[in-house]
C-alpha positions, 0 to 999 in steps of 0.5 A: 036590873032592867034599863029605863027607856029614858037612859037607853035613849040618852045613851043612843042620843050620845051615840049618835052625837058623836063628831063626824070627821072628814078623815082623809086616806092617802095611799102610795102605789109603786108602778112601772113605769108610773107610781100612783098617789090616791087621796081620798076623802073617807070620812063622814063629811065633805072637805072644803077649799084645802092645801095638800101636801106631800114631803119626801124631806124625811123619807127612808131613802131620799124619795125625789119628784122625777119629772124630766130626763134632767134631773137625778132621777134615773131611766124613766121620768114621769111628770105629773098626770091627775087620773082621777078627780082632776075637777077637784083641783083649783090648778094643776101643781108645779113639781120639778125635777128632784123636787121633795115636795108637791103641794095639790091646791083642793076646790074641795073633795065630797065624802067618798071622792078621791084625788089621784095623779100619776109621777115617777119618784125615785130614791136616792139612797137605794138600789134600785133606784127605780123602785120605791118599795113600801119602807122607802116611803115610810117617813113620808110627811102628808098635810092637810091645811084646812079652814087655816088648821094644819092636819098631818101624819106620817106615812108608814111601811104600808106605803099609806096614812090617814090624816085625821081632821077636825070635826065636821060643822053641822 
């Protein structure tokens, strides 16, 4: 049975109107001595003015901010340093010493751009201590506070997560 163009234009017009998403991927990257956090905003629209969050409170094994020599972070600390995208926050976050959670106030992020900072993290329940593998992180909490919505996921042993948005405006 041949197609109508009226019903292959219709199923092309749904296609197309499909919602777009300003879906954001967050990644962790264990380093020595510095461990790296990468939020991107890979989605199909821009995010505006948002709140992002990282919690450790669930983490396998009690993932800590090492920030200071003070703290119960062991060797070396790092505090925090934003590598890319810096013009991106509205201010530069307070993190102490065996914080859990650090809070990144957004100005906003475009489609493709990304957000990245440098800390050390710690765990508190393994050995050794310094190095954060990938199932250590897993249980990570991340949120997104946009357009006062609350948008979050879970971190898995892959050290990273999407946050799935709502739909853009148009």
């Amino acid at each position: 049975m041949a197609k109508s163009p009226f019903f292959l234009g219709s199923l092309v017009a749904l296609l197309l109107s499909s919602p777009s998403y300003a879906d954001v991927q967050v990644q962790f990257v264990e380093g020595a001595p510095k461990d790296r956090f990468v939020i991107e905003n890979d989605g199909s629209c821009d995010l505006g003015p948002a709140e992002f969050t990282i919690d450790f409170a669930v983490s396998n094994a009690g993932l800590i901010f090492d920030v200071t020599d003070t703290g119960a972070g062991v060797e070396v600390f790092q505090p925090f340093e934003a590598t890319d995208g810096a013009q991106h926050l509205a201010r530069l976050p307070m993190i102490s010493d065996d914080d859990q959670r650090a809070t990144l106030m957004m100005k906003g992020l475009a489609q493709n751009e990304k957000i990245a900072f440098t800390i050390d993290v710690d765990d508190t329940n393994g050995t050794p201590e310094i190095i954060v593998a990938d199932s250590e992180i897993s249980g990570t909490a991340v949120s997104l506070v946009a357009d006062s919505t609350t948008f979050s996921a879970v971190m898995d042993n892959g050290a990273q997560v999407s946050i799935k948005t709502a739909p853009c405006n148009t």
